[in-house]
Structures are given as structure tokens and as C-alpha cells.
C-alpha positions in Angstrom: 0.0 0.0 0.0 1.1 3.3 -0.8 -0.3 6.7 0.9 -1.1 9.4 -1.7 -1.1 13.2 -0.4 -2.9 15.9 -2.8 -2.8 19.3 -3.1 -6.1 20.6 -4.1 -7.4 23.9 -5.0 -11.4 24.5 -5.7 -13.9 27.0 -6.5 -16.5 26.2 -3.4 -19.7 27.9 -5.1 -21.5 24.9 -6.6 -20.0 22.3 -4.0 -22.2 21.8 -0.4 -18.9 21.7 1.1 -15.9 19.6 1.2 -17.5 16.4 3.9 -19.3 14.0 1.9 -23.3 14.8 2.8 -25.9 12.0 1.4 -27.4 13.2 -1.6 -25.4 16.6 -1.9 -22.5 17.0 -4.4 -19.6 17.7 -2.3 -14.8 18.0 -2.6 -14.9 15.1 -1.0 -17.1 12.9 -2.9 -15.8 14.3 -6.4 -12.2 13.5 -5.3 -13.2 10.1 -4.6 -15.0 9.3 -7.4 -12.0 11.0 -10.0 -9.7 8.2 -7.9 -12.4 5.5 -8.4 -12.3 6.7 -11.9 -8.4 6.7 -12.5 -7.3 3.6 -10.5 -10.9 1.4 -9.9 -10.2 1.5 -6.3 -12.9 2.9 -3.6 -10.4 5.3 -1.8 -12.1 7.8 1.3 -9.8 10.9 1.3 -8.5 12.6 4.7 -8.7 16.2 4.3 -6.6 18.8 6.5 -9.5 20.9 7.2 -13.6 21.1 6.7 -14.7 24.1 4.3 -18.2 24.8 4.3 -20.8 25.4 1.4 -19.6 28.4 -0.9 -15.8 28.1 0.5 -13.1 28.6 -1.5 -9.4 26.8 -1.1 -6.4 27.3 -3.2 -4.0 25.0 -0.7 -6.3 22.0 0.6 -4.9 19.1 1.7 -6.0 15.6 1.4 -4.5 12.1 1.8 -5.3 8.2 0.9 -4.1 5.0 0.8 -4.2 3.1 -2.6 -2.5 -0.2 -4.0 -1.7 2.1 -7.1 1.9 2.4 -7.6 2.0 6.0 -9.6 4.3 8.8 -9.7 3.1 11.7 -8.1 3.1 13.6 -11.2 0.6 10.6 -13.1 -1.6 11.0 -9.9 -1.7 15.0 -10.3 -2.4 14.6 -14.1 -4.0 11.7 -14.3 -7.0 13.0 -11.6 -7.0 16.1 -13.3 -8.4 14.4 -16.3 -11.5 13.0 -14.3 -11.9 16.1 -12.2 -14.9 18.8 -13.3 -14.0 21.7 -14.2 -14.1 23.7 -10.5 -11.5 21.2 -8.4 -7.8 21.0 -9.6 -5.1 18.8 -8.1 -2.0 21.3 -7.7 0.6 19.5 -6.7 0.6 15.2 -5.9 3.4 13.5 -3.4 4.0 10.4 -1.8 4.2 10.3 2.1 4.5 8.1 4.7 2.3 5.9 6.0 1.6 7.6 9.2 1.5 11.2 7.2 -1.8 12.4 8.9 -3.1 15.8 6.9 -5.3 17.2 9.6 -3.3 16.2 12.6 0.3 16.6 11.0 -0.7 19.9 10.2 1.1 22.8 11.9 -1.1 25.5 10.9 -3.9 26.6 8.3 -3.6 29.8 6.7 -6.9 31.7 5.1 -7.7 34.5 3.2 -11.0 36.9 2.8 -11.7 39.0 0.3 -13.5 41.9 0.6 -14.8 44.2 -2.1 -15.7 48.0 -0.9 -16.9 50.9 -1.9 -18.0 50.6 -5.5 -20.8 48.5 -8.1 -21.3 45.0 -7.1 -19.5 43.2 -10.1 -21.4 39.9 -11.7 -17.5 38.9 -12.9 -16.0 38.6 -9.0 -19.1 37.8 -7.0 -18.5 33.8 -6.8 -14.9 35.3 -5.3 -15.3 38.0 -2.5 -18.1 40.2 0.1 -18.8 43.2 -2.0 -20.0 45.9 -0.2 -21.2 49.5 -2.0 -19.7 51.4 1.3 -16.0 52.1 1.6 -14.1 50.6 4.4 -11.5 51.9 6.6 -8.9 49.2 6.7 -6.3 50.8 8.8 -9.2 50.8 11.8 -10.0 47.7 10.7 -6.1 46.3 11.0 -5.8 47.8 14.5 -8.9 46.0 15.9 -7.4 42.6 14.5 -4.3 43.4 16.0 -5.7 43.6 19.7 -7.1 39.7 19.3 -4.8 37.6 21.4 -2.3 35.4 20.1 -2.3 32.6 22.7 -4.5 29.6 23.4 -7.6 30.7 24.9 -11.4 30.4 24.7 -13.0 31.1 20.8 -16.4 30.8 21.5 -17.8 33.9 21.4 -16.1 33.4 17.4 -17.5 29.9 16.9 -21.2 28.6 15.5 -23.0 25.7 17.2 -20.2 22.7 18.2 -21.2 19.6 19.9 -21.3 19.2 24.1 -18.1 19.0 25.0 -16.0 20.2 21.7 -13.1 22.0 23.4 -13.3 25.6 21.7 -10.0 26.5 23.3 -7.8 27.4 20.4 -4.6 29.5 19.7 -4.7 32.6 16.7 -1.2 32.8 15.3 -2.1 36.1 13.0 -5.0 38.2 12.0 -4.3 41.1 9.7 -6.0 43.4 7.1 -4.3 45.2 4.5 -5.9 47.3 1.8 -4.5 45.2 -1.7 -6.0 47.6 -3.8 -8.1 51.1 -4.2 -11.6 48.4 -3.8 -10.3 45.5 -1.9 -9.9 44.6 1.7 -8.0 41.3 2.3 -8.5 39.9 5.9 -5.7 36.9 6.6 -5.6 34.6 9.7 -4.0 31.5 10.5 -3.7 29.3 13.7 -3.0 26.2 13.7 -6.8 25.3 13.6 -10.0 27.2 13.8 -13.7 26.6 15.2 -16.9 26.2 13.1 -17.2 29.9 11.3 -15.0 31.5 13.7 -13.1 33.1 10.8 -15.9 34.4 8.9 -17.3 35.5 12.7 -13.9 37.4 12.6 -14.6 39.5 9.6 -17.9 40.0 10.5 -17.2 41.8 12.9 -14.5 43.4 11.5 -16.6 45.0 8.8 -18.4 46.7 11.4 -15.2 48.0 12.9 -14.5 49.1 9.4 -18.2 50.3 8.7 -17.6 52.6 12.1 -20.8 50.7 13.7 -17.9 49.6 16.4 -15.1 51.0 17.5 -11.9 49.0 18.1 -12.2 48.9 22.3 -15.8 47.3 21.5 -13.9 44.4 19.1 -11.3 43.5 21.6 -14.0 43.3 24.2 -16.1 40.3 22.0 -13.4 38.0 22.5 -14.6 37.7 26.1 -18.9 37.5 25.2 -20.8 34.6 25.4 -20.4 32.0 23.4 -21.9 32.9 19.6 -21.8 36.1 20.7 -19.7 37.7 17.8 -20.2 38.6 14.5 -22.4 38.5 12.3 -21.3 35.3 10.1 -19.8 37.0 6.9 -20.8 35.2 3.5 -18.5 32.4 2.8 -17.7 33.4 -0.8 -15.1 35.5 0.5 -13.4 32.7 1.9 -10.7 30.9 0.9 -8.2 28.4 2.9 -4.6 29.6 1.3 -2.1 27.2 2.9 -2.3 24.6 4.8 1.6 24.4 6.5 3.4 21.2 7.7 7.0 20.8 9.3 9.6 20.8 7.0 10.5 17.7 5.3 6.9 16.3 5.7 5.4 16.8 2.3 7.0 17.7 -1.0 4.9 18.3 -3.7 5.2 17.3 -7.6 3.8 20.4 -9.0 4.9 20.2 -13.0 5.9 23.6 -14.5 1.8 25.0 -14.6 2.4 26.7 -11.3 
């Protein structure tokens, strides 16, 4: 047996998120069936992190075991050929047999993309929050600044979890830069996250940036009640970047596309 990671980038608009769901098309399931396709096996795939319906990610992570003996690069092109056109296998590389893509993981990086201050466009809609009013990004930047970096209590960031799902986790960044005259890009990464806490985050960010809160009033959510923070901004903003691993771990066959 050989253990097969990928590295996966998709367009989350059509796709009820990546965790197979009965009777919903979803990463997972169209991953699987591409493998099914290429090597006959029925393969599940470990993925490093959930995404929810409408969520983007340019640097998943996903992992099985097969009895296929492949080059990386035949797996990366070979899937691609099966794959729709909205999910495309970056990168392909063979790991060890204990390589775990959701526990190995050191960290997961994402990115959301806001839209300010002008027409909604049809052409970037699927890709980022567009808002008609202009937001002020350096207010914006110093409220995400004052969120701890340390292990500590999320809820007040996090959506409904499960009795006794520890929401105890620990921010490694949170910025916002203005990339551009119309767009706000909000970045975070820890090494995990709770259910919508980033998209929590910016929700509540906007309003920093809308001047419907002032940055004292943001630092202070971190301590509310548990889905007390917010509101939940749309996911098609959202897209997990990078999902990091210690060095040595992973080393991807990319070809020369990328």
C-alpha cells in the first residue's frame, strides 16, 4: 500500500462543502469518485480541514491510501483528467504511511476578500463580500491586531459545536491590508479554527471598518458569550490559502503550470 497526499485547489460555489453529505455533491465525494475513476479503487480521502458550502481553497490538503503504484506527477495529471472543471489537483506526493493531513498539520492559513466601496460586479461575485460602502482598513487592521495570540477560549467566534467540543484554540495572525483602491484582504491562521470563527472574525471586523464599532468594543467580543460575535460574513469570500506542515513532511510534484 502506498499513501497518496494531494494538493487541491477549488472554486467552493456549486459544492455543499468539502465532507461528503448524502445526496449533496460535495470536494470530498468528487475527489473520490476521480480516484475511483483513474485507479478502480474505492479510496475515502482525509482532508486537513472542513470548508463549508460556498468556501473557497487554493491549498487543501487531502490524503489516501491506494494499492496504485504511480508517480506523483501521473496521480496530479492523471485526476485532473476526471476532475470537473471547478476542483484541480495542484501538486501530488508520496508520504509516509503515518503522514496524517489534519493532525500533521502545523497550521492553516486563510484569506478573505472583501470588495468595498463601489458596483457590485457579476464577474467577481462567486470570489469575495462586495460591499457599496467604503471601508476603513487601517481601523480595521488595528482591531485585528488587539485579538490575542495565545491559546484561549473562541467561543464567542465559533457557531454551534457539539457538548463538550473544546473551543480552546490559539490565533497565530489576523491582519488586514488594503490590496487595492476596492479590496480589503483579511488573513488569519492558527493552527486550527472553530466552526465559522473566521468568517465571525470579519464579520465583525466589517463593522469596525463600517464605524458601527469602535476597536475597544472588538477586543471586548473575544470575552462574550459563546456565539456572541459577529455577524457570520458570507462564505464566498473565503478561501483556505495554505495549509503548512513541518519541513520535510510533504514535498509536492507540482509540473511547471504553477
Amino acid at each position: 500500500m502506498f499513501r497518496i497526499a494531494l494538493l487541491i485547489e477549488y472554486d467552493g460555489t456549486d459544492f455543499a462543502g468539502s465532507q461528503s453529505q448524502r445526496s449533496q455533491r460535495t470536494v470530498q465525494g468528487t475527489v473520490e469518485a476521480a480516484v475511483k475513476a483513474f485507479t478502480g479503487e474505492r479510496r475515502r480521502v482525509a482532508f486537513a480541514g472542513r470548508t463549508d458550502a460556498g468556501v473557497h481553497a487554493r491549498g487543501q490538503v487531502v490524503a489516501l491510501d491506494t494499492s496504485s503504484a504511480h508517480a506523483p506527477a501521473t496521480w496530479r495529471d492523471a485526476l485532473n483528467h476526471f476532475l470537473p472543471e471547478d476542483v484541480v489537483v495542484r501538486g501530488a506526493a508520496e508520504v509516509d504511511a503515518g503522514f496524517d493531513p489534519r493532525r500533521g498539520a502545523e497550521s492553516r492559513c486563510y484569506r478573505y476578500r472583501i470588495e468595498d466601496g463601489r458596483a457590485r460586479s457579476p464577474m467577481t461575485r462567486r470570489g469575495a463580500w462586495q460591499l457599496p460602502h467604503r471601508l476603513d482598513a487601517a481601523t480595521m487592521a488595528a482591531a485585528a491586531r488587539r485579538l490575542p495570540r495565545e491559546a484561549r477560549d473562541w467561543s464567542a467566534f465559533c457557531g454551534p459545536v457539539p457538548a463538550g467540543y473544546s473551543t480552546v484554540r490559539a490565533l497565530q495572525r489576523c491582519e488586514v491590508r488594503r490590496c487595492g483602491a476596492e479590496v480589503v484582504e483579511v488573513t488569519m491562521e492558527a493552527g486550527g479554527f472553530l466552526p465559522h470563527q473566521v468568517r465571525r472574525t470579519v464579520g465583525a471586523l466589517e463593522r469596525v471598518g463600517s464605524g458601527r464599532m469602535d476597536v475597544e468594543e472588538f477586543a471586548a467580543l473575544v470575552d462574550g458569550p459563546p456565539g456572541s460575535a459577529g455577524p457570520t460574513a458570507p462564505p464566498q469570500g473565503l478561501t483556505l490559502d495554505a495549509v503548512r506542515y513541518p519541513p520535510g513532511t510533504v514535498t509536492w510534484e507540482t509540473g511547471t503550470e504553477r
